[in-house]
SEBAMAR-352962 format. One record per residue (C-alpha): residue in one letter; chain; y, x, z. Coordinates in nm, 3 decimals, m for minus. Last residue first. Layout:
A;A;Y;X;Z
...
# end
This chain:
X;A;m11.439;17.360;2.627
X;A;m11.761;17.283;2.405
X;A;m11.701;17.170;2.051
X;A;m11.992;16.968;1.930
X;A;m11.821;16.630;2.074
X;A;m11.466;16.471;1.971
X;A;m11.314;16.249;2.279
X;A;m11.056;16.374;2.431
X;A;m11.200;16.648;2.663
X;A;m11.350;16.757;2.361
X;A;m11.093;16.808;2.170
X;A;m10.859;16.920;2.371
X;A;m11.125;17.189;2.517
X;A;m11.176;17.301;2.128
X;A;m10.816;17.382;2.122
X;A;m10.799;17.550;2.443
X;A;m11.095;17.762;2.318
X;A;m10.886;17.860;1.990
X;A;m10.604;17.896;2.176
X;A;m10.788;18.128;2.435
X;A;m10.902;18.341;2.159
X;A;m10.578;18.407;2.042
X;A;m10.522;18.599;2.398
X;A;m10.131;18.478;2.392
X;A;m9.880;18.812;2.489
X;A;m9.649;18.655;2.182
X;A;m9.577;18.345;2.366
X;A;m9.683;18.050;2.151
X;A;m9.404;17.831;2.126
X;A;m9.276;17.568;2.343
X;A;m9.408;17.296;2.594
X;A;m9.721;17.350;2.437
X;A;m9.904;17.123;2.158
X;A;m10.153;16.797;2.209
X;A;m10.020;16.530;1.947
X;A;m10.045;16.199;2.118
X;A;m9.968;15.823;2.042
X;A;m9.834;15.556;2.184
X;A;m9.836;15.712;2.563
X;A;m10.017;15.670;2.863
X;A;m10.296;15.862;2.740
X;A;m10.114;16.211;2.753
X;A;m10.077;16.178;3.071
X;A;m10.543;16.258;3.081
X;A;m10.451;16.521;2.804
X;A;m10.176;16.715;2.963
X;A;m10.400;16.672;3.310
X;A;m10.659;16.842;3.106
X;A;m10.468;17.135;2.999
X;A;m10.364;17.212;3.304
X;A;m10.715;17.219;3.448
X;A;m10.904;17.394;3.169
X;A;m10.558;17.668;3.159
X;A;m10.614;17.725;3.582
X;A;m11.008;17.759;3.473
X;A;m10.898;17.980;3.202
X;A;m10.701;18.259;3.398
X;A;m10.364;18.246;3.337
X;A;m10.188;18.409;3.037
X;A;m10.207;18.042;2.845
X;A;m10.021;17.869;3.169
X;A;m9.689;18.056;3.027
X;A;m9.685;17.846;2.696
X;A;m9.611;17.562;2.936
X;A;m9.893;17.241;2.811
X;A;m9.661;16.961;2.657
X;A;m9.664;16.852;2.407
X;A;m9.604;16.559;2.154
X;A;m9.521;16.206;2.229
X;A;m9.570;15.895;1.962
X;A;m9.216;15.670;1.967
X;A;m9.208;15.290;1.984
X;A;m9.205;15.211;2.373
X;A;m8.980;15.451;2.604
X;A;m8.868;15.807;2.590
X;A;m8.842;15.795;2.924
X;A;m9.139;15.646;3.010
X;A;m9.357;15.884;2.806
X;A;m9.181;16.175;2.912
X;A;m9.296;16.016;3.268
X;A;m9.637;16.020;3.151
X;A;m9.610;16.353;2.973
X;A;m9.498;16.531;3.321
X;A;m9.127;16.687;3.236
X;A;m9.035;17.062;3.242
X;A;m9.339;17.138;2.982
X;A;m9.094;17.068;2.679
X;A;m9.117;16.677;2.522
X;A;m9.210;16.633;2.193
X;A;m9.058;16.278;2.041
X;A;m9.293;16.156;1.761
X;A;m9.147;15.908;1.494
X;A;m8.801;16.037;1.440
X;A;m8.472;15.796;1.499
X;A;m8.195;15.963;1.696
X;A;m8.259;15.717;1.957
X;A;m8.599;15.866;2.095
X;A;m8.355;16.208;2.150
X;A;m8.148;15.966;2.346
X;A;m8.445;15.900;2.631
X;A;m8.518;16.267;2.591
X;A;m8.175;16.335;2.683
X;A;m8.242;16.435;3.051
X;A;m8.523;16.604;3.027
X;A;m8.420;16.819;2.739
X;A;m8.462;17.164;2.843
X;A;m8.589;17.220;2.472
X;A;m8.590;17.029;2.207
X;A;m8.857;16.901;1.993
X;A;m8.814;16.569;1.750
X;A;m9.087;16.497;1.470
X;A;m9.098;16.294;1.145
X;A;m9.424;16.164;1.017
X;A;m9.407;16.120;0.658
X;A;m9.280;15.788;0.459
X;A;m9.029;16.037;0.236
X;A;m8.780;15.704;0.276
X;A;m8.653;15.807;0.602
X;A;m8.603;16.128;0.560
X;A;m8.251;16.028;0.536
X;A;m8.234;15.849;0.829
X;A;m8.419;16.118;1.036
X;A;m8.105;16.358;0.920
X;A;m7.858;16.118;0.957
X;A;m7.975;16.038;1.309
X;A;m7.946;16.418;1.440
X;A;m7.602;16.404;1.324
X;A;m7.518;16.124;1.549
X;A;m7.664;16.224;1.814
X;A;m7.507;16.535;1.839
X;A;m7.156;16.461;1.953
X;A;m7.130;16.147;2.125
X;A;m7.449;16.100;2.260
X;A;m7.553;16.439;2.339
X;A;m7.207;16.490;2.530
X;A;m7.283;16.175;2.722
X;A;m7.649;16.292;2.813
X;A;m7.529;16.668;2.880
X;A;m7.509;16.940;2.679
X;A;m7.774;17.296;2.685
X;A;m8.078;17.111;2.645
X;A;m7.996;17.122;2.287
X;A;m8.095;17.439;2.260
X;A;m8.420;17.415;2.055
X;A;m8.319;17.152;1.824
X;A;m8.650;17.173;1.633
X;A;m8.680;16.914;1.346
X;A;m9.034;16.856;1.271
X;A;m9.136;16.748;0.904
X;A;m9.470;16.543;0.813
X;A;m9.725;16.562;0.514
X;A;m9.568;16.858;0.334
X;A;m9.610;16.841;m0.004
X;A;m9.317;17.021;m0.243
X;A;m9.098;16.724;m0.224
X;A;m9.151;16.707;0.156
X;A;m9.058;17.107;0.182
X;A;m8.712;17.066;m0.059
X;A;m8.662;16.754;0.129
X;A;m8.649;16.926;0.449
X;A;m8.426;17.201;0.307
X;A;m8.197;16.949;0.170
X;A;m8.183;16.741;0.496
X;A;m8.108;17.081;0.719
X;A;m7.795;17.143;0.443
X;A;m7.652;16.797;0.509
X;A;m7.696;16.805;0.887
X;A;m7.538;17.143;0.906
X;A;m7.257;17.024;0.721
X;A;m7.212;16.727;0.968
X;A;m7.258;16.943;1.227
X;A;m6.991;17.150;1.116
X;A;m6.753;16.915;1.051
X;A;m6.802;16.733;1.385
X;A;m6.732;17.067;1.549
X;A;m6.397;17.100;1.375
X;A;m6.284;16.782;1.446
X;A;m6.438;16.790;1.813
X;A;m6.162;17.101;1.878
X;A;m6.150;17.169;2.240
X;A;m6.456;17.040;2.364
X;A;m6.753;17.098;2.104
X;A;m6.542;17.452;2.057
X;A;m6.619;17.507;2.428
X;A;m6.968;17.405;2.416
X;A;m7.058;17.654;2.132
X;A;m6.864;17.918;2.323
X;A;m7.073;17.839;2.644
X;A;m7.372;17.858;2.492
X;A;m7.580;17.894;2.804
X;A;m7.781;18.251;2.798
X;A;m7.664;18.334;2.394
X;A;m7.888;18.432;2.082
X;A;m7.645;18.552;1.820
X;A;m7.270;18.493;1.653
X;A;m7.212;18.200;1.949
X;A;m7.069;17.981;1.681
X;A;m7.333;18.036;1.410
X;A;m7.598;18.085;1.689
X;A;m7.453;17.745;1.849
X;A;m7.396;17.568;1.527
X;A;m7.793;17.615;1.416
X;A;m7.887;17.481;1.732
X;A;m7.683;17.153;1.752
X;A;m7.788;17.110;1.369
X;A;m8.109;17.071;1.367
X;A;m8.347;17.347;1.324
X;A;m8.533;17.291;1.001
X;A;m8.970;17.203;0.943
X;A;m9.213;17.146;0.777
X;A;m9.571;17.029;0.865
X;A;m9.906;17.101;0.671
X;A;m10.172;16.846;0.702
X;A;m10.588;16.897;0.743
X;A;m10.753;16.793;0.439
X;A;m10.789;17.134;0.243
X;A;m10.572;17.395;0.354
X;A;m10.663;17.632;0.073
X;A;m10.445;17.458;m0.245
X;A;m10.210;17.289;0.023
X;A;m10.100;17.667;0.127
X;A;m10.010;17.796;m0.275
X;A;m9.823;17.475;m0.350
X;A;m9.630;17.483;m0.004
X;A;m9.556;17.874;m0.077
X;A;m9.397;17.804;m0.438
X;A;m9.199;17.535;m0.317
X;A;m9.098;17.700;m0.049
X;A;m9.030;18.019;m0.229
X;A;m8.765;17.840;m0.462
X;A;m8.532;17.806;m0.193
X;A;m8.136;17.827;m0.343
X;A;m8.237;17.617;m0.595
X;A;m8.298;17.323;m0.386
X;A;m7.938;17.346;m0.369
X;A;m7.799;17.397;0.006
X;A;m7.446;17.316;0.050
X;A;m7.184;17.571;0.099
X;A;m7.028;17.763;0.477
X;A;m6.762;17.979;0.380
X;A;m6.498;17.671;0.430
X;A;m6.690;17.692;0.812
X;A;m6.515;17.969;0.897
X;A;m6.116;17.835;0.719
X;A;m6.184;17.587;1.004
X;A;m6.235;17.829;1.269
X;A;m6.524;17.966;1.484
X;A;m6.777;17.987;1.268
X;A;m6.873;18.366;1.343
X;A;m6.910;18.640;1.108
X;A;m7.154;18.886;1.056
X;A;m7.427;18.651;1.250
X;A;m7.758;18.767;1.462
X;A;m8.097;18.587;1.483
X;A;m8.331;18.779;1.780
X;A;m8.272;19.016;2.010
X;A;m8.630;19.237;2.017
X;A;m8.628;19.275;1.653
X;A;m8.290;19.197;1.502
X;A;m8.326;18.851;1.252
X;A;m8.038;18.872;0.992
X;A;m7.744;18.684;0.928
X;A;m7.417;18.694;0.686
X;A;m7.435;18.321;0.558
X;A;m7.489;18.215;0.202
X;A;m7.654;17.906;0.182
X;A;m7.977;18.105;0.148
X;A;m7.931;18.214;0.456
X;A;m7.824;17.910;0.650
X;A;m8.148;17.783;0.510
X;A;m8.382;18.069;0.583
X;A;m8.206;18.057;0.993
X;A;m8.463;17.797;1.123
X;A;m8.760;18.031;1.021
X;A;m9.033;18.010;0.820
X;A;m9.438;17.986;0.838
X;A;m9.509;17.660;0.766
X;A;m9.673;17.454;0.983
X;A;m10.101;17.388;1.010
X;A;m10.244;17.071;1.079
X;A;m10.523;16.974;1.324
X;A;m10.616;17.295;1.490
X;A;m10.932;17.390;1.457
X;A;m10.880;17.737;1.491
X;A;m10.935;18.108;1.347
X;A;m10.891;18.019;0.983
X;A;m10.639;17.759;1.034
X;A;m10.421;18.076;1.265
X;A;m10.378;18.275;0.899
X;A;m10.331;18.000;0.672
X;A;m9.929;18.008;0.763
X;A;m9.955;18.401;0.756
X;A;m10.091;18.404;0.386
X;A;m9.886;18.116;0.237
X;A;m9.545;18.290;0.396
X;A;m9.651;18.614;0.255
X;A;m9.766;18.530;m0.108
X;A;m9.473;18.290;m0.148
X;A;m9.188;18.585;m0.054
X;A;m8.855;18.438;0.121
X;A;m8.997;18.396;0.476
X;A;m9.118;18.772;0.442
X;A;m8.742;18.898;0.347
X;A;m8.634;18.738;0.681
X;A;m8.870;18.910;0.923
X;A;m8.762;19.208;0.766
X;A;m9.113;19.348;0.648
X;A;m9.236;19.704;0.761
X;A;m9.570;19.527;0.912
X;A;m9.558;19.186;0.869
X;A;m9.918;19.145;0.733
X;A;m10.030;19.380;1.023
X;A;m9.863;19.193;1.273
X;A;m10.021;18.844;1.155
X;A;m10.365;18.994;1.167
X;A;m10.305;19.091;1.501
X;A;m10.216;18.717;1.583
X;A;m9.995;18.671;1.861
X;A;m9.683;18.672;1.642
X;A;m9.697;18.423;1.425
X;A;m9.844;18.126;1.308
X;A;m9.937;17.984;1.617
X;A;m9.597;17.965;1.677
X;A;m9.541;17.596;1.758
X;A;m9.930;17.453;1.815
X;A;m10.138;17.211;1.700
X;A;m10.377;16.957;1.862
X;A;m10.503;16.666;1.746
X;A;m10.619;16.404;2.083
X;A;m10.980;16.264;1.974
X;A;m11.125;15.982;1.728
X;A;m10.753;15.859;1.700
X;A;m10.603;15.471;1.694
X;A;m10.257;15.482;1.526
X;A;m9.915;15.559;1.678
X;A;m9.813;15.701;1.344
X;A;m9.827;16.049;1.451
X;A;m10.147;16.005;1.583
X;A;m10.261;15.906;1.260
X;A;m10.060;16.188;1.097
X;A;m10.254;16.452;1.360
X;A;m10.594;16.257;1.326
X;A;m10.601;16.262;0.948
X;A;m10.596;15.959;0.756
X;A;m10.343;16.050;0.577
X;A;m10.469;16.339;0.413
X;A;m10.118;16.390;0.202
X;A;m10.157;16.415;m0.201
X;A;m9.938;16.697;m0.382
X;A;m9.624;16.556;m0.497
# end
């Protein structure tokens, strides 16, 4: 296993330990804002290029050359795993993940097999490639948990309010807690394929999850979500929670074991902080949507991000979601610099 930097601001802020200045990264700045990234892509499925080494190395270095972010994540995609376990879907520009054939029944999820670590070799491949230009600053994995993966599976495709998933979470709980439980078990194979390989902390996006309430949360995601932290456990990296629309279970999402709860930009950071309560590191939370304002409205948001930020453990400065693909990427890489500095590190002006 290649050797973490882990004494690096991110993982120390991860681990709720003192920090020379707030790290910042963000979710998706990888991706699509970048006109580099857009060339690279250009002609590729998006899921054939999170299956070839060269390309997911080359587009997850892309945004560390322009910024100083803190660490960098690896360009994938929550659906690779379901993939390479053998499910029908593919990524439709402009609509998003889309499934041949539905989990809807019992002998649907019969389809669904484990995950070998055979099934990825690319990751492997790509983490070695990445670590041997990223130098000391971390690279993150990541999986969608398994609340999100079962509502596109369920669903068939993107969907408003997932009100299939729900009603199958309803109506047939046996069934649902089979296929979040082998969710879970093919999310913790892909995570260990990525820790094995090197990466110094995981995040586990449950994007949707905002979707159920506090009691359905408890009793049938939570305890999926926990089996996965649990058995990362023993990796002894940094393990993230993100969801989105998740005010209300943030307090649960704290439960469910990880080390840094992110919170989406619907809740102040000092009240996420409250919610989530003592223990946990926080991570967010400026809205994506603030980044297509003009800067002095982004300076001002972005500070009061930072200033809430202090009331927590620890902080990791990101957005409330993912970079929105209209982003100037030279207003990340000033935001960046404006975290920073407004944090504590000097020679980067804001």
């Amino acid at each position: 296993m290649a050797v973490h930097p882990r004494d690096s601001p991110f993982l120390r802020a991860c681990r709720r330990e003192p920090v020379p200045y707030t790290p910042v990264w963000f979710m998706r700045q990888a991706g699509r804002s970048l006109p580099e990234y857009r060339r690279v892509r250009a002609g590729v499925p998006m899921l054939e290029s999170c299956t070839r080494p060269d390309m997911i190395a080359e587009i997850t270095l892309q945004p560390m050359r322009r910024y100083h972010v803190d660490a960098a994540i690896l360009f994938s995609d929550i659906m690779v795993p379901l993939r390479a376990a053998g499910v029908g879907v593919d990524i439709k520009p402009g609509i998003g993940p889309v499934v041949d054939d539905p989990v809807r029944t019992s002998a649907d999820l019969a389809r669904l097999r484990p995950l070998d670590a055979g099934d990825v070799p690319y990751i492997p491949q790509a983490v070695r490639m990445i670590l041997a230009e990223l130098g000391d600053r971390p690279l993150i994995g990541f999986a969608g948990a398994p609340f999100t993966l079962a509502s596109y599976l369920i669903e068939g495709g993107p969907s408003r309010n997932h009100d299939t998933t729900r009603a199958l979470m309803y109506g047939d709980p046996g069934l649902w807690h089979a296929l979040l439980g082998r969710l879970a078990d093919i999310t913790i194979s892909f995570l260990q394929v990525q820790v094995a390989a090197g990466a110094a902390a995981i995040q586990l996006f449950d994007s949707w999850v905002g979707a159920v309430s506090a009691e359905d949360y408890r009793q049938a995601v939570l305890p999926h979500t926990s089996r996965i932290f649990a058995a990362l456990a023993a990796a002894g990296v940094p393990r993230i929670h993100f969801g989105v629309g998740t005010g209300e279970v943030l307090g649960l999402m704290a439960e469910a074991g990880a080390d840094v709860v992110g919170a989406d930009w619907r809740v102040p950071l000092d009240e996420a902080a409250r919610r989530v309560g003592p223990g946990k590191a926080l991570q967010g939370n400026l809205d994506p949507a603030a980044l297509l304002a003009p800067w002095e409205v982004i300076k001002e948001r972005a500070t009061d991000v930072v200033e809430r930020g202090r009331t927590a453990e620890g902080h990791v400065f990101n957005l409330g979601h993912g970079v929105l693909p209209e982003t100037d990427p030279a207003v990340l890489a000033r935001l960046t610099d404006l975290v920073h500095a407004e944090s504590g590190l000097s020679g980067r002006p804001g």
